[in-house]
C-alpha positions in Angstrom: -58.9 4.7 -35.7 -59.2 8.1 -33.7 -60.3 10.8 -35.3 -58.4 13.8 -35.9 -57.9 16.2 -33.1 -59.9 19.8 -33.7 -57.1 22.5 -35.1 -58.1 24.7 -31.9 -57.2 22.3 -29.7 -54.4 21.8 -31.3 -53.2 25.0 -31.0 -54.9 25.8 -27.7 -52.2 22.9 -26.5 -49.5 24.8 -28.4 -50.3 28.2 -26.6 -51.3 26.6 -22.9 -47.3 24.9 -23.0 -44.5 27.1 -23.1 -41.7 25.3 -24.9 -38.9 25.9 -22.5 -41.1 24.5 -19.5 -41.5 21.3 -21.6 -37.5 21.3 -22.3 -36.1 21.8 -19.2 -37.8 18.8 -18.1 -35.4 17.0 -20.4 -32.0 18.8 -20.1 -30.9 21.9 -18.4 -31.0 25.3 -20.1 -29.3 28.6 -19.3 -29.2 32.0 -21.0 -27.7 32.4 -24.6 -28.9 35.9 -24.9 -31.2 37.8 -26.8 -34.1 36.1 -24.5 -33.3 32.5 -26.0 -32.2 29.5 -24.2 -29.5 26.9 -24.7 -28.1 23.2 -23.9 -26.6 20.0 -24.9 -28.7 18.7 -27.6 -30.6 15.7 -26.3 -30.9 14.2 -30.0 -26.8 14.1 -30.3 -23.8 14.1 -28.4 -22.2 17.0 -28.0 -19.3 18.8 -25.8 -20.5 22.7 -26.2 -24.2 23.5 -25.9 -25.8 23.9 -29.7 -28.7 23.6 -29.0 -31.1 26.7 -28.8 -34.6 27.4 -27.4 -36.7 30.3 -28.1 -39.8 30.7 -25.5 -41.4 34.1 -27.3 -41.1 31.9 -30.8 -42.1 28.7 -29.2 -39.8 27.0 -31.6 -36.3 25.0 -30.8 -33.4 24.5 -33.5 -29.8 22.4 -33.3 -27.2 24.2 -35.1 -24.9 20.7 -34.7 -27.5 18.2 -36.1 -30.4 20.6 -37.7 -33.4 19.3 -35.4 -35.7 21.6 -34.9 -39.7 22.8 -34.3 -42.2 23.5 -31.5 -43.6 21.9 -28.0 -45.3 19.1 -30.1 -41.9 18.3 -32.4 -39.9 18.4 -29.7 -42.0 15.7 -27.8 -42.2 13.7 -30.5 -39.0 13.4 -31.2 -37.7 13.0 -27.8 -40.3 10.5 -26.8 -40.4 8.9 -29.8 -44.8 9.3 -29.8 -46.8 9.8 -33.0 -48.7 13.7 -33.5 -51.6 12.7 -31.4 -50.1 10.6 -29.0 -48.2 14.0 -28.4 -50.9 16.6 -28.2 -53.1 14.4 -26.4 -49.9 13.8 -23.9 -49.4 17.6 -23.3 -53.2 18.5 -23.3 -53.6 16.2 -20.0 -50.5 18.6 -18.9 -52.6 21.7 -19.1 -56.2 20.5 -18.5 -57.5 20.9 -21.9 -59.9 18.2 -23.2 -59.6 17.5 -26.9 -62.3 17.4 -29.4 -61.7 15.0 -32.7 -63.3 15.7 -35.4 -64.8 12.2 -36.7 -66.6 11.5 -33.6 -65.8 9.9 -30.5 -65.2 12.1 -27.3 -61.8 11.2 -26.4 -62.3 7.1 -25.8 -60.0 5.5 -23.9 -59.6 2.8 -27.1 -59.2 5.1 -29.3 -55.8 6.8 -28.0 -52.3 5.7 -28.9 -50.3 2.7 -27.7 -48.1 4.9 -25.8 -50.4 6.9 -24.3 -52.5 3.8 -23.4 -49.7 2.5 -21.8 -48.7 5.7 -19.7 -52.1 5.9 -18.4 -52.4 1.9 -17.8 -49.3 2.7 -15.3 -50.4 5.8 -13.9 -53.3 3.8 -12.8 -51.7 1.1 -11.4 -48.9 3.0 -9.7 -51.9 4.6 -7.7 -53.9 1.3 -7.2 -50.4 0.0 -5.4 -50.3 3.3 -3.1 -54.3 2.6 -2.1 -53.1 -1.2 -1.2 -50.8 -0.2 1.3 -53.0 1.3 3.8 -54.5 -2.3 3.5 -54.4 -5.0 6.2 -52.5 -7.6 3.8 -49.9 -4.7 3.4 -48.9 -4.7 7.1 -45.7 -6.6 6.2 -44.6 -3.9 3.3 -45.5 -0.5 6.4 -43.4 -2.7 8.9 -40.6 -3.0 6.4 -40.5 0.8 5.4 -40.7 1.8 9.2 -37.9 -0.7 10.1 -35.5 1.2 7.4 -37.1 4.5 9.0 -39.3 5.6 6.1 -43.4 6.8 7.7 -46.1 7.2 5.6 -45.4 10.7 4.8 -42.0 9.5 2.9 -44.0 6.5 1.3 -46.7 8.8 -0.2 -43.5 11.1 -1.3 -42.1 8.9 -3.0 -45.4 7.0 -4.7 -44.6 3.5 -2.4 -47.1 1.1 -2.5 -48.1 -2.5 -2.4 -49.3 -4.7 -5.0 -51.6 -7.8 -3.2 -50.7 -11.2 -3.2 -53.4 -12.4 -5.3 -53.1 -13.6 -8.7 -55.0 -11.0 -10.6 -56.0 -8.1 -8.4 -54.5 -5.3 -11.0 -55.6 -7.7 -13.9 -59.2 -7.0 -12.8 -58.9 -3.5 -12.0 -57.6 -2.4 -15.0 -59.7 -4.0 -17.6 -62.7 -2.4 -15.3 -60.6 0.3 -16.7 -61.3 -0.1 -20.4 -57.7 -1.2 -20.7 -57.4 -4.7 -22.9 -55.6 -8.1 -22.0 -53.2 -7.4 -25.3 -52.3 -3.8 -23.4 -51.8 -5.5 -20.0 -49.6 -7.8 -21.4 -47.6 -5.2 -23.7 -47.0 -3.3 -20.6 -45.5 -5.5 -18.6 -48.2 -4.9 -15.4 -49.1 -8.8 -16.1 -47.9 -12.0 -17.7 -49.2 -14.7 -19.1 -50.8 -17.8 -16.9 -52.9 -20.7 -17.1 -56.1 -19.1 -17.7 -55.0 -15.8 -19.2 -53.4 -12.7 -18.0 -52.0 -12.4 -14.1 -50.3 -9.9 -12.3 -46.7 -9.9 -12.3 -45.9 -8.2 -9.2 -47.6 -10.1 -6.3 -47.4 -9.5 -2.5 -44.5 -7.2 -3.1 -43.4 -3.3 -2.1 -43.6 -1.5 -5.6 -41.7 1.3 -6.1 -43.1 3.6 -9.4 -40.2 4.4 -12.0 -40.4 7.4 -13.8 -38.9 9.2 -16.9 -37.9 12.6 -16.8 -40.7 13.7 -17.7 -42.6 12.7 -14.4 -44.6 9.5 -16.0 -44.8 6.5 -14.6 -43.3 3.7 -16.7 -42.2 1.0 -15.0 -41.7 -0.8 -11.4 -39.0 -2.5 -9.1 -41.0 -4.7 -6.8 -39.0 -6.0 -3.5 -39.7 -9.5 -2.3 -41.1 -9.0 1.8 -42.3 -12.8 2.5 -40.2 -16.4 2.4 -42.6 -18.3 0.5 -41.8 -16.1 -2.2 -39.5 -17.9 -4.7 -38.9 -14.8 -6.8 -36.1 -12.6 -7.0 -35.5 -10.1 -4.2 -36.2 -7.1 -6.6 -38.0 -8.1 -9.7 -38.0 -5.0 -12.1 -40.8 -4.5 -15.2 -39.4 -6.4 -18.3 -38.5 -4.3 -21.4 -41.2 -3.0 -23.3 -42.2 -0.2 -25.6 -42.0 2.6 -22.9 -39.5 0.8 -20.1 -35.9 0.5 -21.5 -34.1 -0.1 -18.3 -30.5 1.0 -19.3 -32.9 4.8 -19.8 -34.4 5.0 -16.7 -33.1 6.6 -13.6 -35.3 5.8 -10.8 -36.0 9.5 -9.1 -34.8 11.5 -11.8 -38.4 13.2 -11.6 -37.6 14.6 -8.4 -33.8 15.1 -8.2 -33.7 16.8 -12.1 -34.5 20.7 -10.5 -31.9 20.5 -8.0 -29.0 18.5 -10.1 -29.1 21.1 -12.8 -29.5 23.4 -10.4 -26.1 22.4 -8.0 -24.6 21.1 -11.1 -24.3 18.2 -8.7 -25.8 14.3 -9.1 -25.1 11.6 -6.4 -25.8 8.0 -7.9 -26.7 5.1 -5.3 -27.5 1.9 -5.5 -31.5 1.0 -4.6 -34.8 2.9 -4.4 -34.1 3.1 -0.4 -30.9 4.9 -1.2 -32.6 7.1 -3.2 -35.2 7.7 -0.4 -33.0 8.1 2.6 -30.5 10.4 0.7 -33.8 12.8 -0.3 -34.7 12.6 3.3 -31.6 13.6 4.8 -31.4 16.6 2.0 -29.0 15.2 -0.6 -32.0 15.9 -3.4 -29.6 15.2 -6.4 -29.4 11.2 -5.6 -31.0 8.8 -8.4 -30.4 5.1 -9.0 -30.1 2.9 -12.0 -32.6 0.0 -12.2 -31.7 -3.0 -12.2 -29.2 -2.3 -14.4 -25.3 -1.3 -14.4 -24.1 2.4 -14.9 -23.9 2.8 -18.2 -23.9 5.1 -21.1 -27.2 6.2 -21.7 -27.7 6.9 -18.3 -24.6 9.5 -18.6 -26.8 11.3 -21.4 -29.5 12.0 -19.3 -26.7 13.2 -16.2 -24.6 15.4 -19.0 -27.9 17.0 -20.5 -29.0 18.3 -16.9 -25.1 18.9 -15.7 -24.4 21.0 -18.8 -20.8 19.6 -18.8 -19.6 22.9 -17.1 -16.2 22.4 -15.2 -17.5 22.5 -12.1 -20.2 19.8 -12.5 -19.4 17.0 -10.0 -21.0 13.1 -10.1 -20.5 10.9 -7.1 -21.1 7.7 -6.9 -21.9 5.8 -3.6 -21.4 2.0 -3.7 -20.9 -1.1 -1.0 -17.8 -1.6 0.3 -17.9 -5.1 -0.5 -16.2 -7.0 -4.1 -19.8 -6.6 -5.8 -19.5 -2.8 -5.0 -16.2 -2.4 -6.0 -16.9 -4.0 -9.6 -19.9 -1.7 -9.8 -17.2 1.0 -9.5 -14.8 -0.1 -11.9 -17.7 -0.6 -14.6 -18.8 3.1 -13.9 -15.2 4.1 -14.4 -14.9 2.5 -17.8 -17.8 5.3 -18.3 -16.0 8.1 -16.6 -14.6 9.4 -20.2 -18.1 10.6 -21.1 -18.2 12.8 -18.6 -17.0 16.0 -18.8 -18.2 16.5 -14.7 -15.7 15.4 -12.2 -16.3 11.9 -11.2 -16.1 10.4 -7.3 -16.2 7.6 -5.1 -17.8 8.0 -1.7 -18.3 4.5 0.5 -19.4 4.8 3.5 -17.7 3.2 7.0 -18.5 -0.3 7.8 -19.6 -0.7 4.3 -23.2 0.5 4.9 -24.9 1.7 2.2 -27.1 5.2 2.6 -30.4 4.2 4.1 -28.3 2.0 6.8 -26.2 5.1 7.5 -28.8 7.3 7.8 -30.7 4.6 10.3 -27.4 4.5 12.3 -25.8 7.5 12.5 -28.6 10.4 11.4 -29.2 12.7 8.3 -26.0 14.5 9.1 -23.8 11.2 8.3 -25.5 10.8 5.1 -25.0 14.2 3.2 -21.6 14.1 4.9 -20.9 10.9 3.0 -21.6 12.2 -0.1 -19.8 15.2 -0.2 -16.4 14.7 -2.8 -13.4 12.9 -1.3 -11.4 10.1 -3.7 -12.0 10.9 -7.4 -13.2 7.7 -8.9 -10.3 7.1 -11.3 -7.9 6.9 -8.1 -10.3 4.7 -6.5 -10.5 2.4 -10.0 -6.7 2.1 -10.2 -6.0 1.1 -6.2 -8.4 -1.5 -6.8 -6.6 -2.5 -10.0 -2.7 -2.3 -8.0 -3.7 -3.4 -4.5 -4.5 -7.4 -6.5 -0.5 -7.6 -6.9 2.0 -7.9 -4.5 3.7 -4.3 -4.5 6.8 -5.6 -2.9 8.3 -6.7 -5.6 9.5 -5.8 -9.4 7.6 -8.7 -10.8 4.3 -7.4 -8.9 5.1 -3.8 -9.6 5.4 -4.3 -13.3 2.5 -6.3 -13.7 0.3 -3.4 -11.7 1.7 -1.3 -14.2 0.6 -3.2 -16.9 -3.2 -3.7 -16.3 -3.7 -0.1 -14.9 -1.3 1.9 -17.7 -4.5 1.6 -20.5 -7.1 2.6 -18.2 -5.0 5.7 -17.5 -3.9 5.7 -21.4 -8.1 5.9 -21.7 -8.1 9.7 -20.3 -8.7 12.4 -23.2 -7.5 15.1 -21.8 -3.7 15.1 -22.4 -2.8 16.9 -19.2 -5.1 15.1 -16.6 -3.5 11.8 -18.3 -0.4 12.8 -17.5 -1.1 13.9 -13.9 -2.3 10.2 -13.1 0.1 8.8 -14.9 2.2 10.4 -12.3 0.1 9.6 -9.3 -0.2 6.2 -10.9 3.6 6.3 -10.0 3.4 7.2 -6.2 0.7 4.2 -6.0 2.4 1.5 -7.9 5.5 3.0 -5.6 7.8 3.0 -9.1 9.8 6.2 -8.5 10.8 6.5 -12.2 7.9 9.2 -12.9 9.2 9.5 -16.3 8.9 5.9 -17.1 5.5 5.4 -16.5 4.0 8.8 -18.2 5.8 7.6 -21.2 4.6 4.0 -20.9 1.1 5.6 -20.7 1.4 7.9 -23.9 3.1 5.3 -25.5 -0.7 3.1 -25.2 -2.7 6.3 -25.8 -1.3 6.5 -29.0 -1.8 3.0 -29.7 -5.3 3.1 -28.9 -5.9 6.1 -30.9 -3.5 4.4 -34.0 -5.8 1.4 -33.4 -8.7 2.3 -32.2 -8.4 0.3 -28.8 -9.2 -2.8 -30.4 -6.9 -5.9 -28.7 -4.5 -6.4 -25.9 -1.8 -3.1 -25.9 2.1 -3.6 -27.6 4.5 -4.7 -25.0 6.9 -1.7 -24.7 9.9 -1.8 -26.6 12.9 -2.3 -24.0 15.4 -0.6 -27.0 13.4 2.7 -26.7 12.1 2.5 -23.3 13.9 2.8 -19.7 13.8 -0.2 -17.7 11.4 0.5 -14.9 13.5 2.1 -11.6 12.2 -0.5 -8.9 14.0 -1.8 -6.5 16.1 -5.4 -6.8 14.4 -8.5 -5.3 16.4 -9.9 -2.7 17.7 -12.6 -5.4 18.6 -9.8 -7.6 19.7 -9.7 -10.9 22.0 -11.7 -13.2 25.4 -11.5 -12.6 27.0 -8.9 -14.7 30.8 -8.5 -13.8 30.4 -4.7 -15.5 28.0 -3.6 -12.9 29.9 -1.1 -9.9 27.5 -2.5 -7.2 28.6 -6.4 -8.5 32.5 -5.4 -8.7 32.6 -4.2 -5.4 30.4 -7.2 -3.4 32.7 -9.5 -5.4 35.9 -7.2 -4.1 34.1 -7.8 -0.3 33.8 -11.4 -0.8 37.3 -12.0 -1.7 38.4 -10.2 1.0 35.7 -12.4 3.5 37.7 -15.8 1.7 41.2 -14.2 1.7 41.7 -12.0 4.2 38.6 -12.6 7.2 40.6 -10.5 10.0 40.3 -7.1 7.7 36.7 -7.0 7.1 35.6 -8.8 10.7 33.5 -8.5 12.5 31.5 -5.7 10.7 31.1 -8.4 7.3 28.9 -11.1 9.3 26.2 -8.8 10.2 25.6 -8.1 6.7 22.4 -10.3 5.5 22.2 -12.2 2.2 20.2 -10.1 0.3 22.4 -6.7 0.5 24.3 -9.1 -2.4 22.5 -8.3 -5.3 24.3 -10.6 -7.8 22.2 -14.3 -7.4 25.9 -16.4 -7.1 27.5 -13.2 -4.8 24.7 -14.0 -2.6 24.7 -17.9 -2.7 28.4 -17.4 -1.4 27.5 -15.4 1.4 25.0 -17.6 2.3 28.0 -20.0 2.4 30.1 -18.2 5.1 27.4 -17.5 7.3 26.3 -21.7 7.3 30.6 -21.6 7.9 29.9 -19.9 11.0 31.0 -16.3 9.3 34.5 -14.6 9.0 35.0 -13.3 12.7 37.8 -15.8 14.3 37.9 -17.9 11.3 39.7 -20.9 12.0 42.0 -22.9 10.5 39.9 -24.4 8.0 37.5 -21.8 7.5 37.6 -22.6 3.6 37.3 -25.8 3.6 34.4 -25.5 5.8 32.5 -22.7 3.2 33.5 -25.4 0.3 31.5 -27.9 2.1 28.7 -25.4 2.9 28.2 -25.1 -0.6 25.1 -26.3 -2.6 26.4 -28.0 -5.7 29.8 -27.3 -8.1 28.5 -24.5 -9.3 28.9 -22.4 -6.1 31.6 -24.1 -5.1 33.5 -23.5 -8.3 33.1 -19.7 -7.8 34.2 -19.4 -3.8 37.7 -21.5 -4.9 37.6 -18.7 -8.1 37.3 -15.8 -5.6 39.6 -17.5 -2.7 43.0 -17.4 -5.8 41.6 -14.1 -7.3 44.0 -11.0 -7.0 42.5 -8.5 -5.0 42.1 -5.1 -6.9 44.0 -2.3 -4.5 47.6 -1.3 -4.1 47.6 -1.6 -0.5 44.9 -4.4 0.7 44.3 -3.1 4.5 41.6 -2.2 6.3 41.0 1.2 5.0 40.4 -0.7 1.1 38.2 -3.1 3.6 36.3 -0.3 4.8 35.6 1.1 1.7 34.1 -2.0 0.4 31.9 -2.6 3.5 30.5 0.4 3.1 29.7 0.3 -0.6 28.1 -2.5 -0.9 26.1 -1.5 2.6 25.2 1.7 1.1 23.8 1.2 -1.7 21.4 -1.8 0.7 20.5 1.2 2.2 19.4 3.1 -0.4 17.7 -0.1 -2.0 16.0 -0.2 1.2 15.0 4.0 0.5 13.5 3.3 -2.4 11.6 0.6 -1.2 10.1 2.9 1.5 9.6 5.5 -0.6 7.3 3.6 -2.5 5.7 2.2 -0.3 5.2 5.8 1.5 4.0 6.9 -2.2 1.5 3.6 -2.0 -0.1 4.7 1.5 -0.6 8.3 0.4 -3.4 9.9 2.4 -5.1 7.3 2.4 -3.2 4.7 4.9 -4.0 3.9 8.6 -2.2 7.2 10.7 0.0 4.8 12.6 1.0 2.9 9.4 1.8 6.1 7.8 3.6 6.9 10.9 5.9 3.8 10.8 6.7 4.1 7.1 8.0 7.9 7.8 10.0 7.1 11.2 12.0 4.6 9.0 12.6 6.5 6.1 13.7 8.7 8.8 16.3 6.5 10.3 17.4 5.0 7.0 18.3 8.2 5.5 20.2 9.2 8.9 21.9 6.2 8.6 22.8 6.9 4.9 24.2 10.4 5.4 26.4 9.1 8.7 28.0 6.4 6.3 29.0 9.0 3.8 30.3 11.1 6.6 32.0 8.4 8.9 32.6 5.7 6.7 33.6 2.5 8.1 33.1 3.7 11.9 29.6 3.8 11.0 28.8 0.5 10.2 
């Protein structure tokens, strides 16, 4: 065992490390007054910073979950290291060497298995940047230049090469003093024939640190064809690498994220590089690894959760990147920073924007433009087919609990309304109150299961306009009373409602058997000049009894009007032609709603001009009437 570290070393390392240098490496602190310092507690969730730091004291205290001590607690705690492992830790930090007590100047065996481990890939990261000045490493420059990285942003960044032999690194580091059982536990080699190898072979490495600035892990990309592995093979899981923790290039982004209250999330390590190049500093990427929810706790601690903290994400264009996006949207909750989308044109991804089109194109990319959860929910609507009720109500269905998901009462209800527009449903009111209707569900229920279908006896029906087959047949509805009125005139009396009644199309007949009978005339040869046996011949144009049965019903049926001329005739065509046109309105409306700002300009443009025309039409109809049509 190692020996116990002298008392004035230890404190020496107290004294030598001010407690809110150490901190801030962790979270971001501001000024609580009185010369102390506070955040968001990094040892529980929180929405208001509890947390409190006091440099002249060189103590910390939580006043939400009690933790509390110096430099050496804190560490410990946050790092999850024993006492020595932390003093040792922060003593290479200031450049004091320890003394122990029992013995033994500091050996290498004697330290702790974190430590060990640290060191074991501190070493290794700077064996890989030595290798890639080598001759075998010409295929790992050539690839860095092609994606327009030089040496200078290699050695930035801590690039290097690991060689294609089987146990280069194996070698090197037991010359270190470092044992096969700590090679293996550190996931720098793996098991082979003969004993240990090296896992990453004749690949770029790329060192992933914590936030503290060590190395703990790699992500090594495949360069030749012979190699059957994995494009990017990442360091397994092990006692200091827990991949849904890391954020590769928090260590050099931290500074400026809590500083802009600003953190750009890309997809790979070249991402990361290209964005730092071209000056967006705040730009970190998971490894290997989805979004998820302990890589928010790292963002929130070093965003603060202040209002105007922004987090945009940049992902491929293509179906992979748009999951990616809806997976980091399921997260967005946790955030209390505003959430976006950026992708950029073409689908390229940063360091292919940056080789094509310059620095400039890449922070211009990543400046805030579609909030995420607007991004989430047209990828959710745009899968159904907005033309129609059917298609509407089912968009409605899937995206109404990811909106219900929003805490904050009034931002839910804002999307709920924009949720409207992009669905094109212009019942606003319908689907805020479908939406608070699942909120409270999920809150009753705890979101467990699939939500309640909504109660139709509480609940509006959903506003949408009628698909061209329409609805049943209900003899109580105005619209149906007055397209039956027009087709008994059509049967009865042709010459009154001619020739204006055969340019009407099928579908301005809501009522399903209304239409099948005007459907009928029109396979007659319509109404204009209707000879002789004009009946007969829509009897015979009929599909089966059914319809038939109904055009002989509305051939003997009294027509309801005092004085059956052509003013009553007028009337009716332009009823049941109205209210097509304002079916039509909605219809365009919605879809206008659907485009927003973010449709093609000429699209947009030919949505507006017939909205235009439609509602000129509409207002001449009420004015004129029949000399309209």
């Amino acid at each position: 065992m190692a020996g116990r570290i002298n008392d004035d070393d230890v404190k020496a390392v107290r004294d030598a490390v001010p407690i809110d240098a150490v901190v801030s490496e962790y979270l971001q602190l501001r000024n609580a007054g009185g010369g102390n310092l506070k955040g968001l507690c990094p040892f529980h969730d929180e929405k208001s910073p509890s947390f409190q730091v006091s440099p002249s004291k060189g103590l910390f205290h939580c006043f939400g979950c009690q933790e509390g001590g110096d430099t050496i607690a804190f560490v410990m705690k946050i790092d999850h290291l024993s006492f020595s492992e932390t003093v040792e830790r922060l003593a290479a930090k200031a450049g004091i060497t320890l003394r122990y007590e029992e013995g033994g100047y500091n050996p290498g065996h004697q330290r702790g298995e974190r430590i060990r481990l640290i060191e074991a890939h501190k070493i290794a990261a700077q064996y890989y940047v030595d290798q890639l000045g080598s001759a075998e490493a010409e295929i790992g420059r050539r690839f860095l230049a092609e994606r327009g990285f030089d040496q200078a942003a290699a050695a930035h960044f801590g690039v290097g090469y690991s060689p294609a032999g089987w146990d280069h690194l194996t070698r090197f580091l037991r010359g270190k003093g470092f044992s096969d059982k700590e090679l293996l536990l550190s996931g720098l080699a793996q098991d082979g024939r003969r004993g240990p190898i090296d896992r990453f072979r004749g690949r770029l490495m790329w060192p992933i640190k914590d936030v503290g600035g060590e190395v703990v892990g790699f992500g090594a990309r495949k360069l030749r064809d012979d190699d059957n592995g994995p494009k990017y093979l990442n360091t397994p899981e092990t006692p200091i690498y827990k991949k849904s923790q890391v954020l590769y290039g928090i260590d050099l982004a931290k500074k400026e994220i809590a500083k802009s209250s600003r953190a750009v999330v890309v997809e790979g390590y070249t991402d990361v590089m290209a964005c730092h190049l071209a000056g967006v500093t705040t730009a970190i990427a998971t490894c290997g690894t989805a979004f998820g929810g302990e890589h928010i706790k790292i963002l929130r601690r070093l965003l603060m959760d202040n209002g105007s903290a922004r987090v945009i994400f940049t992902f491929d264009g293509d179906a992979a990147g748009q999951k990616a996006a809806l997976r980091a949207f399921e997260d967005d909750q946790k955030f209390a920073a505003e959430t976006y989308i950026a992708i950029a044109p073409d689908g390229m991804d940063p360091c292919e924007l940056r080789l094509a089109k310059g620095d400039e194109a890449v922070a211009e990319l990543v400046e805030p433009r579609t909030p995420l959860f607007e991004f989430a929910l047209r990828q959710i609507v745009n899968r159904y087919d907005l033309e129609t009720p059917a298609g509407r109500a089912a968009a409605l269905d899937e995206a109404a609990p990811v909106v219900a998901k929003i805490k904050n009462i009034a931002v839910q209800h804002a999307v709920a309304v924009q949720l409207s527009g992009l669905i094109g449903i212009l019942d606003e009111k319908f689907v805020v109150h479908r939406v608070a209707q699942i909120a409270r569900w999920q809150r009753d229920r705890g979101g467990k299961g699939p939500a309640p279908a909504p109660n139709r006896r509480q609940a509006p029906p959903i506003q949408a306009p009628a698909a061209p087959a329409g609805p049943a047949l209900n003899l109580r509805s105005p619209a149906h009373r007055t397209e039956r009125e027009l087709l008994k005139l059509a049967l009865q009396r042709p010459e009154l409602v001619s020739p204006a009644f055969d340019a009407y199309g099928i579908d301005e007949f809501t009522a399903p058997p209304y239409a099948a009978v005007r459907q009928c005339i029109q396979i007659a040869g319509g109404a204009t000049d209707a000879p002789a046996d004009y009946l007969d011949t829509v009897l015979q144009s009929a599909p089966d009894d059914t319809v038939r049965a109904l055009i002989r019903e509305l051939t003997v049926e009294t027509i309801f009007a005092k004085s059956v001329d052509e003013v009553y005739a007028g009337d009716q065509l332009v009823t049941v032609r109205l209210r097509a046109v304002d079916r039509r309105l909605r219809d365009v409306q919605g879809q206008l709603a659907r485009l927003g700002a973010h449709g093609a300009p000429e699209q947009v443009a030919a949505v507006q001009n017939e909205l235009w025309v439609l509602t000129q039409y509409a207002q001449s109809l009420r004015t004129h009437g029949a000399a309209a049509l």
